[in-house]
C-alpha positions in Angstrom: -4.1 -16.3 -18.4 -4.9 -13.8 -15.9 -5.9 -10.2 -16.7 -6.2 -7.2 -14.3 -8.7 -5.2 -14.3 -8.9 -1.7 -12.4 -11.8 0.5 -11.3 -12.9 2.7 -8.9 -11.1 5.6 -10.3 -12.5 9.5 -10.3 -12.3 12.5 -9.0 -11.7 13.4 -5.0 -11.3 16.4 -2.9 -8.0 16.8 -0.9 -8.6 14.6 2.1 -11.0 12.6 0.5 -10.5 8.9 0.3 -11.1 6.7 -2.7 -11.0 2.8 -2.8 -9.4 1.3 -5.9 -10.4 -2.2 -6.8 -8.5 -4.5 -9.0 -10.3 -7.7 -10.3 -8.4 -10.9 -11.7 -9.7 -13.1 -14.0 -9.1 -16.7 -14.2 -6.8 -18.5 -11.4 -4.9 -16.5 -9.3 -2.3 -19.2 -8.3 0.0 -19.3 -5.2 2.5 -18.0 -4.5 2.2 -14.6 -6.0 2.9 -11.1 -5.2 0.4 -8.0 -6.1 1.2 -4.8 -6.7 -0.1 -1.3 -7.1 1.3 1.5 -9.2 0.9 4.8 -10.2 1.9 7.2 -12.7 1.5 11.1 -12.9 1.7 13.6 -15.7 4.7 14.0 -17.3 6.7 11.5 -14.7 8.2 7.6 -14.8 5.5 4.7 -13.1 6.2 4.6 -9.8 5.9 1.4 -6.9 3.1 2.4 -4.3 2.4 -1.1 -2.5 3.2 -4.7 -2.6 0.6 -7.1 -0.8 2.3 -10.8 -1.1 0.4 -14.0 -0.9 1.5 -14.7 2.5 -0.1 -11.9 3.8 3.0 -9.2 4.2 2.7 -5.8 3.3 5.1 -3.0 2.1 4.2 1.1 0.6 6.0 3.6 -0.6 7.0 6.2 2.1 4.8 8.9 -0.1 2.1 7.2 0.3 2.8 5.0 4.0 -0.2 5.6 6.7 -2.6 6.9 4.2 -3.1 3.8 2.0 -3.9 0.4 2.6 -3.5 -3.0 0.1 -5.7 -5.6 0.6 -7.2 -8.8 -1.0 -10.2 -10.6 -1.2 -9.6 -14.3 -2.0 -13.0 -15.5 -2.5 -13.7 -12.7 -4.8 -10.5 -12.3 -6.8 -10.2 -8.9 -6.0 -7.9 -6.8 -4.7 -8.0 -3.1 -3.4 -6.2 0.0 -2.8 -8.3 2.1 -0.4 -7.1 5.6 0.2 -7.2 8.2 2.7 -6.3 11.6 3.0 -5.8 12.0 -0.9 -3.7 15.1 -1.9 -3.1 16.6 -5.1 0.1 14.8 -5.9 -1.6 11.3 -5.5 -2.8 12.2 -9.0 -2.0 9.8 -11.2 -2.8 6.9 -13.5 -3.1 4.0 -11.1 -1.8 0.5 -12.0 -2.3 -3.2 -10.3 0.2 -5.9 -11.6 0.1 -9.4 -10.0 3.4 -11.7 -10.1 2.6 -15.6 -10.5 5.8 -17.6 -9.5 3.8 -20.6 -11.4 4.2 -18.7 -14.4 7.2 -16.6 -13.8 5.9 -13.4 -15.1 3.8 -10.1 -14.5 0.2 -9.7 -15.7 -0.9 -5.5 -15.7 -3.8 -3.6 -15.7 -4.9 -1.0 -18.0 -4.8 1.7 -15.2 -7.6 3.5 -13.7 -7.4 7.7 -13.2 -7.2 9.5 -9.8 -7.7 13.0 -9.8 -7.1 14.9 -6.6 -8.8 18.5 -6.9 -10.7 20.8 -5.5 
């Protein structure tokens, strides 16, 4: 079993930057595809990246040139850093991971991003 778990969650300014981490435990197997999500107040979970295990990236336009997915094999972990955070990147933030092994999505819990001055 794997299970996602997300952190790094809190409060920024607008323009601040946050980095979102999500840790996997147990064996990430290949070939997968990760994922980060978010969902605001009051509207449907929404796609914001997709990081795949051959290295390819793909974002939401929303969010395109101000976030960047990433993954650290050695450490399990992957990340969301963000830059130039604005009030509607508020949201409840979500990583899945896909195992083709398994055929099958594992979530997180979610971790809160609050964009405020």
């Amino acid at each position: 079993q794997v299970q996602p778990v997300e952190s790094g969650g809190g409060l920024a300014q607008p323009g601040g930057s946050l980095r979102l981490s999500c840790a996997f435990s147990g064996s990430v197997s290949s070939p997968n595809v990760m994922y980060w999500y978010r969902q605001a107040p009051g509207k449907q979970r929404e796609w914001v990246a997709t990081l795949t295990s051959g290295g390819i990236t793909s974002y939401a336009d929303s969010v395109k040139g101000r976030f960047t997915i990433s993954r650290e094999n050695a450490e399990n972990t992957m990340y969301l850093q963000m830059n130039t955070l604005r009030p509607e990147d508020t949201a409840v933030y979500y990583c899945k991971v896909y195992l083709s092994r398994y055929g099958r999505d594992y979530w997180g819990k979610g971790t809160l991003v609050t964009v405020s001055s």
